[in-house]
C-alpha positions in Angstrom: -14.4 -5.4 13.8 -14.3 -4.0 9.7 -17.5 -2.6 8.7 -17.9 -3.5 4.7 -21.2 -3.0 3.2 -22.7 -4.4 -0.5 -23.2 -1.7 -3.2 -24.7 -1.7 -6.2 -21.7 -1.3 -8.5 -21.9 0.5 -12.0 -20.4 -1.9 -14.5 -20.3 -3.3 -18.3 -23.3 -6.1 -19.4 -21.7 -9.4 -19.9 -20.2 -9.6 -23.4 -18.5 -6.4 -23.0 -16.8 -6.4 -19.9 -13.0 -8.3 -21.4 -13.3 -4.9 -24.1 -13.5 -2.6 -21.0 -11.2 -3.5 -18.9 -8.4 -1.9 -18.5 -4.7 -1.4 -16.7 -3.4 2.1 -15.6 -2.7 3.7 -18.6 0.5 5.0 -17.3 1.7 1.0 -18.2 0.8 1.9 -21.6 3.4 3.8 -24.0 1.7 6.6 -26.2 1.7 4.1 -29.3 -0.2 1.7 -27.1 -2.6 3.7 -25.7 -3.4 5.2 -29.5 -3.5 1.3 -30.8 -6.3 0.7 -27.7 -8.0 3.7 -28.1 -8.1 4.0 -32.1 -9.8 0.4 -31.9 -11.6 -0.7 -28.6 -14.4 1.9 -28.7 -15.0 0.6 -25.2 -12.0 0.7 -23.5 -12.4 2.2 -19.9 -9.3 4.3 -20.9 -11.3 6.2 -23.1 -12.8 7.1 -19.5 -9.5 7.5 -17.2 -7.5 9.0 -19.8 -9.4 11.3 -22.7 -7.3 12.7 -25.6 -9.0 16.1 -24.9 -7.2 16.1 -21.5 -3.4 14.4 -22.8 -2.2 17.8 -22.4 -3.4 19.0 -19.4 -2.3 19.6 -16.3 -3.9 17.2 -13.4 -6.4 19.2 -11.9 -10.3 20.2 -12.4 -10.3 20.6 -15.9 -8.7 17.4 -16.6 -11.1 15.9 -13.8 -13.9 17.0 -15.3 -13.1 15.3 -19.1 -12.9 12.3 -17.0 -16.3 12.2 -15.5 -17.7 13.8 -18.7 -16.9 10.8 -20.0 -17.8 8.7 -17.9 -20.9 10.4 -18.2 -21.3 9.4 -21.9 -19.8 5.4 -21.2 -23.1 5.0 -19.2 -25.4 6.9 -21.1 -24.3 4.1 -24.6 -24.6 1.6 -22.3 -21.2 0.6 -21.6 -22.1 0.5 -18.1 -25.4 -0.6 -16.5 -26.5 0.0 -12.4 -27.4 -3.5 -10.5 -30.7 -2.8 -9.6 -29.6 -3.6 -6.0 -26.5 -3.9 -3.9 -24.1 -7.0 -4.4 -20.8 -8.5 -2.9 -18.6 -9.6 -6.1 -16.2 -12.2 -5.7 -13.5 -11.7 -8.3 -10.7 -14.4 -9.5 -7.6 -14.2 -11.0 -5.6 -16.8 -12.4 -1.5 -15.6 -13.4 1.4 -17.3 -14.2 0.1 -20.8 -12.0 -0.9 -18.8 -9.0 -4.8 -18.1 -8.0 -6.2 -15.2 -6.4 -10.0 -14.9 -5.2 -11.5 -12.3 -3.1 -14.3 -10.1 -2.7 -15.3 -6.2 -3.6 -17.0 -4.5 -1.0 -17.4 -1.3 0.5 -15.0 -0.5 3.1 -15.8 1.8 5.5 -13.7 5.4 5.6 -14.3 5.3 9.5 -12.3 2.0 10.0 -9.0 3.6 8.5 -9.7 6.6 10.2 -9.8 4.5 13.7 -6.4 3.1 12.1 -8.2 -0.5 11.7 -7.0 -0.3 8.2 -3.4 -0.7 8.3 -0.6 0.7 6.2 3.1 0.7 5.8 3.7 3.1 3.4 4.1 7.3 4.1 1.9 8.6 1.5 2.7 12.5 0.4 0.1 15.5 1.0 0.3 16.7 -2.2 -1.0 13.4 -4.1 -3.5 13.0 -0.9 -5.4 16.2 -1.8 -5.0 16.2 -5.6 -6.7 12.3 -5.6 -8.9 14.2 -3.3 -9.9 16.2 -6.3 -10.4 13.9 -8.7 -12.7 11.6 -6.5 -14.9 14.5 -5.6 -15.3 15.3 -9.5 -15.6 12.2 -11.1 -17.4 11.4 -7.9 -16.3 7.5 -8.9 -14.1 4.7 -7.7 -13.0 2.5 -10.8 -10.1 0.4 -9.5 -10.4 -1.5 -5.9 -7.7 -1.0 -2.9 -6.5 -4.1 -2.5 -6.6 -5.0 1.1 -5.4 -8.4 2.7 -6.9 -10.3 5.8 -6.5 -12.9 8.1 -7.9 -16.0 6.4 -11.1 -17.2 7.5 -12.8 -20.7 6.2 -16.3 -19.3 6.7 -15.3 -16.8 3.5 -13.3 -19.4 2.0 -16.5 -22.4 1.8 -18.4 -19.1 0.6 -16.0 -18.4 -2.5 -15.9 -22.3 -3.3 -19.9 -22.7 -3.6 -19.5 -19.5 -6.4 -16.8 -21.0 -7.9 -18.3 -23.6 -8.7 -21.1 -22.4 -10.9 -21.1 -20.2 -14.2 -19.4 -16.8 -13.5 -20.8 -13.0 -14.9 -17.8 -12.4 -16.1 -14.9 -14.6 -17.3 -12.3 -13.6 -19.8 -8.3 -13.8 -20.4 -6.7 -10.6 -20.6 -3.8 -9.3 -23.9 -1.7 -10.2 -20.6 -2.5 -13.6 -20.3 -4.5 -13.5 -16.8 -7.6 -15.1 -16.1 -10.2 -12.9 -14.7 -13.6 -14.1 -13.2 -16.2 -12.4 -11.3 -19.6 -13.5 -9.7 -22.1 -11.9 -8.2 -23.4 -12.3 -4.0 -26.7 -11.0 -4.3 -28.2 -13.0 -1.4 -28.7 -11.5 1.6 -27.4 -14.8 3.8 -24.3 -15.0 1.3 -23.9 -11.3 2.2 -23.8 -11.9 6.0 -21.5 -14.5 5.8 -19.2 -11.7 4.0 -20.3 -9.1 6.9 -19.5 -11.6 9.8 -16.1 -12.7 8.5 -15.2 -8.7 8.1 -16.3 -8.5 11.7 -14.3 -11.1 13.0 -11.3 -9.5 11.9 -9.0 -7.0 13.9 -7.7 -5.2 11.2 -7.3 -4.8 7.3 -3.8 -4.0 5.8 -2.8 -2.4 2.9 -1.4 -3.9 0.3 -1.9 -1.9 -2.5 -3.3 1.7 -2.3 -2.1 4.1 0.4 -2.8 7.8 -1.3 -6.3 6.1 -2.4 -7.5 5.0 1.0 -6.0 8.6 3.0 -8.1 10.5 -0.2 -11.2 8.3 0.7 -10.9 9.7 4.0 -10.1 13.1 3.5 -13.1 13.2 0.7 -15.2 11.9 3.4 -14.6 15.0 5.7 -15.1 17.5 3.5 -18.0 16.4 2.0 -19.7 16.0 5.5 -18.2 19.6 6.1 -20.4 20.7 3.1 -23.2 22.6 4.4 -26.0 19.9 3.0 -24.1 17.3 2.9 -26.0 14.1 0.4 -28.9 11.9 2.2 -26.5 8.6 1.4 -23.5 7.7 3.0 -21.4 6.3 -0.1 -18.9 9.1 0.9 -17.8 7.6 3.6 -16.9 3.9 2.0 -14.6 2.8 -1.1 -14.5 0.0 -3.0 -11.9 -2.2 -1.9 -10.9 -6.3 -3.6 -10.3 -8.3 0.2 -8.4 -11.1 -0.2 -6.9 -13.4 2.2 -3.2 -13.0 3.5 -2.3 -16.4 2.4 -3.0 -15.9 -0.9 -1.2 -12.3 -1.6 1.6 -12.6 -3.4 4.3 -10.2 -2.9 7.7 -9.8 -4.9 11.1 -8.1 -4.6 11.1 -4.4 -5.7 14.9 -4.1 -7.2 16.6 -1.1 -7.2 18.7 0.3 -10.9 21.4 2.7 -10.0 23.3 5.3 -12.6 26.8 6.0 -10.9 27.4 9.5 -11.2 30.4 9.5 -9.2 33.8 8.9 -10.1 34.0 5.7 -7.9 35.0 2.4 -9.7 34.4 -1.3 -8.8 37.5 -2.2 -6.8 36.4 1.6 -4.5 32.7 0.7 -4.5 33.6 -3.1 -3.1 36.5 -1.0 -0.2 33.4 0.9 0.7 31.1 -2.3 0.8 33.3 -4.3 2.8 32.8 -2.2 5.9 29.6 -3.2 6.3 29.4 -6.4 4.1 30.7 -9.7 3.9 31.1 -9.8 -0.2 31.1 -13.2 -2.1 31.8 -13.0 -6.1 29.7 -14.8 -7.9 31.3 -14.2 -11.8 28.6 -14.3 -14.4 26.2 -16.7 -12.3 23.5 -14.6 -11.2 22.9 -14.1 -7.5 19.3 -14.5 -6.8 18.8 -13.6 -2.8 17.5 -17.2 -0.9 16.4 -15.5 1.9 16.3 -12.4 4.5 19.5 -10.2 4.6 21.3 -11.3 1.3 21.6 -8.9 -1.4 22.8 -9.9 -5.0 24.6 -6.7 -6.8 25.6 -6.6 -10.5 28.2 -4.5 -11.3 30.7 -4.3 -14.5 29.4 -7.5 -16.1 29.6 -9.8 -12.6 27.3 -10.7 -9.3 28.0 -10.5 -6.2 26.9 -11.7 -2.8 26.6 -9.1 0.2 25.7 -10.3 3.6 25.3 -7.4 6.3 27.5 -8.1 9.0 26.6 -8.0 12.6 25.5 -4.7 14.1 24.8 -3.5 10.8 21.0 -3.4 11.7 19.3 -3.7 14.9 17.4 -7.2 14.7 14.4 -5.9 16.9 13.1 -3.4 14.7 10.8 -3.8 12.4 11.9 -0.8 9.8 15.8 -0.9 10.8 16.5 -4.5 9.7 14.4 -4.6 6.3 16.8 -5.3 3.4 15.5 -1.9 1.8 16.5 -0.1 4.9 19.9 -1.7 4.9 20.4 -1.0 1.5 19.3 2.5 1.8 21.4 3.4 5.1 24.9 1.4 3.9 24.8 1.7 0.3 22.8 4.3 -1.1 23.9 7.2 0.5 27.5 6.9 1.8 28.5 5.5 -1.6 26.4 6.9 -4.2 24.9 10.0 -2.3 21.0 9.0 -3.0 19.0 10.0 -0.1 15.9 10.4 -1.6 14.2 7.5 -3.6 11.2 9.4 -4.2 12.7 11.6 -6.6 16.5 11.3 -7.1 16.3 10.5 -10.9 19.5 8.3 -10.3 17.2 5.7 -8.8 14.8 3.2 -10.6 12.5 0.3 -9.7 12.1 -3.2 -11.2 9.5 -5.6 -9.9 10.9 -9.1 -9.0 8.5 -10.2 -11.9 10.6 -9.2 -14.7 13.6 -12.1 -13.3 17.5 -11.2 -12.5 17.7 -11.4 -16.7 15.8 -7.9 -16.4 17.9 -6.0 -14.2 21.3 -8.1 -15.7 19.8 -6.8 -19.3 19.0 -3.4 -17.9 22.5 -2.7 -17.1 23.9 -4.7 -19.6 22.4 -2.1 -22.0 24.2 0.8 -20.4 20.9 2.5 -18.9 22.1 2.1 -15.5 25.5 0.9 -13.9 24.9 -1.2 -11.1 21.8 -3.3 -10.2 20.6 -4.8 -6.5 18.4 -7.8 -5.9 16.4 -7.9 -2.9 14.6 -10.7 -1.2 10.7 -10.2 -1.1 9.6 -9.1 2.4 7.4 -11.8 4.0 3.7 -10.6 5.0 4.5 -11.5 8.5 7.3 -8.1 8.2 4.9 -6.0 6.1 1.7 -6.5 9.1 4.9 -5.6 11.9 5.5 -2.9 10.7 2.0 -1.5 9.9 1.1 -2.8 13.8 4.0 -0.9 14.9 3.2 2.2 13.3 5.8 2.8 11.3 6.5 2.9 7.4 8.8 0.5 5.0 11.1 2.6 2.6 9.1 3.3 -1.0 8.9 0.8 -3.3 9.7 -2.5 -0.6 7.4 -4.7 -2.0 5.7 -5.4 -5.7 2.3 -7.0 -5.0 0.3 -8.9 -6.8 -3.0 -9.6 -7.8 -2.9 -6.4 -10.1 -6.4 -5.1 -10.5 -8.3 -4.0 -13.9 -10.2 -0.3 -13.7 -13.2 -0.6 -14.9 -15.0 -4.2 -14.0 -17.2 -2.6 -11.2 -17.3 1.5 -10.6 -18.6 2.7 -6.9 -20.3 5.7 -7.3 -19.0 8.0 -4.3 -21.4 10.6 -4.5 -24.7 11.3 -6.6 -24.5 11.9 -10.3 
């Protein structure tokens, strides 16, 4: 049973909302972000990323920019309060595929119980310093995107919306569709709650160090010694969407060879653990589980992991990432640590084999691995057994826009 509750998000009137939307401005380059900010008075990354605080350091100074201008958003009017609280179902529409869901308030208590799944280790250091910044801009602006098992009782509910004129409904600079409606009667609302309730658990699919900050915000402002009347501290906003709908894509892996090791040596080494197939110029694009394309000095290849090269029965052990990681990685190029060997780099499966081919091709790196996406049936094993998939496994996808509906966390 998930306890989600309606809330009365803070968020732009109608004709403004397509101007305030906005991506992580980290996907932005500095000439970008001065375009955006130079002429969209009402970007939200005027909000999540002031020019007073470009400088700084992430901590309560730079926090406190961000809520101070939040602050003044509201105060012009960029953002309004619904006089009561809502469900929203939100739609997106990218490159042919559909995603609908609702925002809702998800309750701290169910990830604490360990009803909200994850498969991801999250580090203690970007827990407490999100920590921070949620107890000082006291907002949420971007959901967690959590999946669940599909239910038709949600699904009839999300066609009768669909149906009818949405709030909001623009095309992003990015070509995706976004729509959102508002579930403002109380039946509608049940239907959400009772679905929620029928569920066993939530998993993660996007938002690890926001959901363990939720939590760890949540005890230490009940720890405070008059802790606030309402109990918005112990829920954040979350986008639910059904598990047959989440997309999820290969995360590739960029290497830079800084040993002295050549092809013919790299392909010795491979061959103890891999059956190799050259592929020449034709790019190998992985068809399913346990085949691995590599591009190396202008050619694919094929690698297969032989028998007894991962134990089958594992959840962790026999992920293509973990294979990757154990037999390639760091016997033959001595990367141990993807979080922060600068060696390493990431490409989502959305930018095509021509990406990473390109990449390489260019001389920024010097070899290039292609992954098969890990099914959702893999990712929900290995959050039920406990464990955690190696970083950057899987690229998800909806992608969700900061600034269509802010949760206010704590009073203003």
């Amino acid at each position: 049973m998930i306890a989600v509750k309606p809330f009365p998000a803070l968020r732009p009137p109608r004709d403004k909302a397509y101007l305030v939307a906005t991506r992580s401005y980290l996907t932005y380059s500095e000439t970008e972000l001065n375009d955006k900010l130079n002429n969209n008075p009402y970007t939200f990354l005027h909000v999540i990323n002031p020019r007073e605080g470009w400088n700084l350091e992430h901590g309560p100074q730079k926090f406190g920019l961000v809520r101070d201008a939040f602050e003044k958003a509201w105060q012009a009017g960029t953002f309004r309060q619904d006089p009561a609280p809502q469900y929203y179902i939100y739609r997106q529409e990218k490159d042919g595929n559909e995603y609908v869901g609702v925002i809702a308030g998800v309750a701290v208590a169910d990830y604490e119980a360990g009803k909200i799944k994850k498969h991801e280790k999250t580090l203690t250091r970007r827990e407490e310093l999100f920590t921070d910044y949620l107890e000082t801009t006291r907002i949420n602006a971007e959901p967690v995107l959590l999946t669940y098992e599909d239910d038709g009782e949600l699904d009839k509910l999300f066609a009768r919306y669909l149906g009818h004129r949405p709030e909001y409904e623009f095309t992003s600079t990015d070509m995706v569709l976004h729509q959102l409606w508002l579930v403002s009667d109380t039946a509608h609302q049940q239907v959400v709650e009772q679905a929620m309730a029928r569920q066993e658990a939530l998993y993660i699919a996007d938002g690890h160090h926001r959901c363990a900050s939720s939590a760890l915000l949540a005890q230490r402002v009940d720890e405070r010694p008059n802790p606030p009347a309402s109990d918005a501290h112990r829920y954040f906003m979350a986008l639910l969407i059904g598990e047959e709908q989440m997309k999820v894509y290969d995360y590739n892996r960029l290497l830079r060879n800084t040993t002295e090791k050549g092809t013919h040596q790299i392909l010795r080494e491979l061959s103890s653990h891999f059956l190799i197939e050259p592929r020449g110029t034709t790019p190998c694009k992985p068809e399913k589980i346990h085949e691995i394309g590599m591009f190396l000095e202008g050619n694919w290849y094929k690698l297969a992991p032989k028998m007894g090269t991962y134990d089958p029965s594992d959840p962790v052990d026999h992920l293509d990432a973990e294979i990757l990681n154990r037999h390639v990685l760091a016997p033959i190029f001595d990367i141990h640590d993807l979080s922060s060997d600068e060696r390493i780099d990431f490409m989502a499966g959305t930018e095509g084999l021509e990406g990473l081919e390109e990449n390489v091709r260019a001389g920024k790196h010097s070899v290039a691995f292609a992954l098969y996406p890990v099914p959702i049936e893999q990712i929900k094993k290995v959050s039920d057994a406990g464990l955690t998939m190696p970083p950057k496994s899987t690229f998800v996808e909806p992608k969700l826009r900061s600034g269509l509906t802010v949760y206010q966390i704590l009073p203003a």
